[in-house]
N, C-alpha and C positions, 0 to 999 in steps of 0.2 A: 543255465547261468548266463548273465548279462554280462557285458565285460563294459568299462567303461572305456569311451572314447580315446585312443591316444597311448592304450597298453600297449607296451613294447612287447619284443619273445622272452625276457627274459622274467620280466612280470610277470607274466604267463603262466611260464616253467615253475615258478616258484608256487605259484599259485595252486597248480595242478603235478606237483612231485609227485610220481607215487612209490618214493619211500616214505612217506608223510602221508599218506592219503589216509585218512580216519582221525587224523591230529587233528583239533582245533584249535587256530591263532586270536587271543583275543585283546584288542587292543582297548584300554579302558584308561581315565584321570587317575593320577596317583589316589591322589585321595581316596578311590574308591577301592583300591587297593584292600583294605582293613574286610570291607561288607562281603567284596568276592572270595578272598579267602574263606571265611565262616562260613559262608556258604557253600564252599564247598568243600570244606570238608577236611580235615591233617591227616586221608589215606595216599597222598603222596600221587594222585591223579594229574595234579597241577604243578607248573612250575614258573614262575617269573624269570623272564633270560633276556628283560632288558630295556629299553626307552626309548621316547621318540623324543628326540633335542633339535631345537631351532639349530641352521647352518648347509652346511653344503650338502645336495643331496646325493646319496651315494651308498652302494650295495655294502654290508658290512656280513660277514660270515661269520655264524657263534656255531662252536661245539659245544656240546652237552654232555 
C-alpha cells in the first residue's frame, strides 16, 4: 500500500482499523448510487452511511 503524501496518524488508523479490516469503503456520485445497488445485490452485503459535502473539513463518527 502507497500512502499518499501528507496522511496524518489518524488517516492512517482509519485506514488500517482492524475491527474493520475485510470492510470495503466505497466512495462513488450519487447518481451512480441506483447502478451499484443492482449490482449488488438486496442480500444486505451493502450499506449507504453517508456523503461527502463541500465545507469544513473534519473527522465525523457514524455508528451502524
Amino acid at each position: 500500500v502507497e500512502l499518499y503524501p501528507g496522511i496524518d496518524d489518524v488517516e492512517r488508523d482509519i485506514l488500517f482499523d482492524p475491527q474493520t479490516s475485510g470492510g470495503l469503503l466505497v466512495a462513488l456520485p450519487r447518481e451512480g448510487l441506483p447502478a451499484f445497488a443492482a449490482h449488488m445485490g438486496g442480500d444486505g452485503c451493502w450499506k449507504s452511511i453517508g456523503e461527502f459535502t463541500a465545507g469544513e473539513k473534519r473527522l465525523v463518527r457514524v455508528s451502524c
